[in-house]
C-alpha positions as CSV (number, residue, x, y, z in Angstrom):
1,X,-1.6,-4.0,-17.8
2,X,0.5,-5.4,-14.9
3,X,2.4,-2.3,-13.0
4,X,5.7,-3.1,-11.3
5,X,5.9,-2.2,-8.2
6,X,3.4,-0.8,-4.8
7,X,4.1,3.3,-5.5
8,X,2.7,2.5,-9.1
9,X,-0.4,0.4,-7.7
10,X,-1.7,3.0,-5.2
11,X,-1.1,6.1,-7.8
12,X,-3.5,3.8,-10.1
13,X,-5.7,3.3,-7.1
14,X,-5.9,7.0,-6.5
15,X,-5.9,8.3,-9.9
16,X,-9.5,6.3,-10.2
17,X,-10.5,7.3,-7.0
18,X,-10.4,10.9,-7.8
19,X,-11.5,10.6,-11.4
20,X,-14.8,8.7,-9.8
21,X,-15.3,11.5,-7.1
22,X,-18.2,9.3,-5.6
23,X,-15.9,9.3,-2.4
24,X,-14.7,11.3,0.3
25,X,-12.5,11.4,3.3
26,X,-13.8,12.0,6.1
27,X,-11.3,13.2,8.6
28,X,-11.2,11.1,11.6
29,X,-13.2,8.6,10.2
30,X,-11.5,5.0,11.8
31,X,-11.2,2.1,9.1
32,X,-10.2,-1.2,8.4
33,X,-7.3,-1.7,5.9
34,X,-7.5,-5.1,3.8
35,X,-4.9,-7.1,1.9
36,X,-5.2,-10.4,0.2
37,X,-1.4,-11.3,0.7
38,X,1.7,-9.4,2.3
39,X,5.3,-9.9,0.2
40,X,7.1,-6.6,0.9
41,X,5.0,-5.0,2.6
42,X,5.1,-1.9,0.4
43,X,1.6,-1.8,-0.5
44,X,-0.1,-1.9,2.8
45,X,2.9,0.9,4.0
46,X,1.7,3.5,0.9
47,X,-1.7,3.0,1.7
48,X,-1.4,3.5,5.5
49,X,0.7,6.8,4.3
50,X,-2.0,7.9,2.0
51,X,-5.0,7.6,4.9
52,X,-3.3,8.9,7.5
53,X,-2.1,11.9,5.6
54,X,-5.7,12.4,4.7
55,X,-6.6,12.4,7.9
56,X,-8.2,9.1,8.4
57,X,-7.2,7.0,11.4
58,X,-6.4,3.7,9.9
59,X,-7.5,1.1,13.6
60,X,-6.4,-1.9,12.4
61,X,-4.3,-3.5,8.8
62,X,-5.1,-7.5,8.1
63,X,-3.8,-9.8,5.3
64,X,-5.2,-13.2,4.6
65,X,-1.1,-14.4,4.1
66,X,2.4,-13.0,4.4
67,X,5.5,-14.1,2.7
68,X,8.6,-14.8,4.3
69,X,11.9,-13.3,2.8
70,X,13.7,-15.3,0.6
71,X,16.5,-17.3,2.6
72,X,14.3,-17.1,5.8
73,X,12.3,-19.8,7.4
74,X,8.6,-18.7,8.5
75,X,7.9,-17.7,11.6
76,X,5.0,-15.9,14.1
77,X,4.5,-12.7,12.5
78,X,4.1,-9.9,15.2
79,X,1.6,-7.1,14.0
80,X,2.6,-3.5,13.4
81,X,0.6,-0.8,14.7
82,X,-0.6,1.5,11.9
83,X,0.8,4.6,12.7
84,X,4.3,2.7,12.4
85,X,3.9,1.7,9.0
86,X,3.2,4.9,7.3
87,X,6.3,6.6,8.6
């Protein structure tokens, strides 16, 4: 099943997640937040949203690539901090 866009992908995520209840969020807990490849961005942004709602301080976001817009030649991409992509 291929879903169509980042809301539906993280709602799938976290409709497992809680079905499984193996897991919990521990507030405060500081984590790592990995992505094979960045395109819109959206992705990353929900899940930031999600574990810093929950409490969870989300130190640092990586990706192994990043795709530039269409139209637009590639350039140094400047990190966000966290906190800035969940709002």
């Amino acid at each position: 099943m291929q879903l169509s866009n980042a809301r539906q992908r993280v709602d799938r995520a976290d409709a497992r997640f809680r079905m499984r209840g193996s897991y919990r969020v521990h507030p405060e807990s500081m984590v790592l937040l990995f992505d094979d490849i960045i395109t819109t961005g959206s992705t990353m942004r929900a899940c930031v949203g999600t574990l810093i709602s929950a409490g969870v301080v989300v130190h640092a976001v990586l990706a192994l690539a990043d795709t530039p817009a269409r139209g637009t030649r590639p350039v140094a991409h400047q990190a966000e901090s966290p906190a800035s992509m969940a709002g």
